[in-house]
C-alpha positions in Angstrom: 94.6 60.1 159.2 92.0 59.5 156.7 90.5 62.7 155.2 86.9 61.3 156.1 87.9 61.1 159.5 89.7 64.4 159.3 86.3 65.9 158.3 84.5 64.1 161.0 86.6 65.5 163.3 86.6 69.5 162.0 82.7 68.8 162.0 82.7 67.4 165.5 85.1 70.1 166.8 83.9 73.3 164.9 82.6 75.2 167.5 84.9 74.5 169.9 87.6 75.6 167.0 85.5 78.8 166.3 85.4 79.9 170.0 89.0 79.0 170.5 89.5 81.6 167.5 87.4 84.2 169.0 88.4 84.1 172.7 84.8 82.8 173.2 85.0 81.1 176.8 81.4 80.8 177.4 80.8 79.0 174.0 84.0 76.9 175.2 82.6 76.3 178.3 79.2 74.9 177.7 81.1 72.8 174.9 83.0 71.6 177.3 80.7 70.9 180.1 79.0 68.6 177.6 82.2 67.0 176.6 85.0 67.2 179.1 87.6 65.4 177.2 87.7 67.9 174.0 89.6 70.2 175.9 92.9 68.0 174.9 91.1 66.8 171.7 93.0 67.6 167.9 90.5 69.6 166.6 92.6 70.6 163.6 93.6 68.8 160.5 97.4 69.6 161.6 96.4 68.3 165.0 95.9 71.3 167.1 94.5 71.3 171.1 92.0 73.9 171.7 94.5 75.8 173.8 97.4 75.5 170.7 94.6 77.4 168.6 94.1 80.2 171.0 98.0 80.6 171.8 99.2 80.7 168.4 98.5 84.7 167.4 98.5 87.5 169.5 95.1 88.5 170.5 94.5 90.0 173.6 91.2 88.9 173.8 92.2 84.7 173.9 94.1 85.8 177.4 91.2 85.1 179.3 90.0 81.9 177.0 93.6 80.6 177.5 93.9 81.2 181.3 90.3 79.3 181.7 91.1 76.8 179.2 94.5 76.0 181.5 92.5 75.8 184.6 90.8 72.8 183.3 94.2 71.0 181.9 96.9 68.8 184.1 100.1 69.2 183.1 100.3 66.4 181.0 97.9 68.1 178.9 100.2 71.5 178.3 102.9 69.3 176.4 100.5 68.2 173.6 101.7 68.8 170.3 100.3 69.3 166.9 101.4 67.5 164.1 105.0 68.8 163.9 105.9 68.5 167.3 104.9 72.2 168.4 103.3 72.5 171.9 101.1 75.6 172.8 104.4 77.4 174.8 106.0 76.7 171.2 103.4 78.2 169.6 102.4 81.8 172.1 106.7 81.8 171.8 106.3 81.9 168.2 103.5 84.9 167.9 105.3 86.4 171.1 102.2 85.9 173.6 104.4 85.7 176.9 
């Protein structure tokens, strides 16, 4: 991927990506109510899905972001990877988020 697009994307993504951080669901949400599809979108430059952000350190407060964020995914969606193949159960695995 082209680092313009890259950019465009981190721009396009950055609140979503900020919230996802956070454990923000109501900034999530009214992202998301505007556009429906970013909830599987990359919005990393490795490639990360909003719910492989909030997954991938232990934060108690991203339980309730990631529960939400599920709600609103098929199961299709859960096996997204990033960029090296790692899915969001690969990821809370990793940081030990059971």
């Amino acid at each position: 991927m082209e680092i313009a697009e890259r950019n465009k994307r981190m721009n396009s993504y950055g609140s979503l990506y900020k919230a996802a951080i956070e454990g923000d669901w109501e900034a999530a949400d009214k992202f998301l109510k505007e556009e429906p599809n970013a909830v599987t979108a990359r919005i990393t430059f490795g490639s990360e899905t909003p719910l492989i952000v909030a997954v991938k350190v232990k934060v108690a407060s991203r339980i309730r972001f990631t529960e939400k964020l599920v709600e609103r995914m098929s199961p299709d969606d859960l096996a997204l990877s990033d960029h090296k193949g790692r899915t969001a159960l690969h990821r809370a695995a990793g940081a030990g988020n059971i």
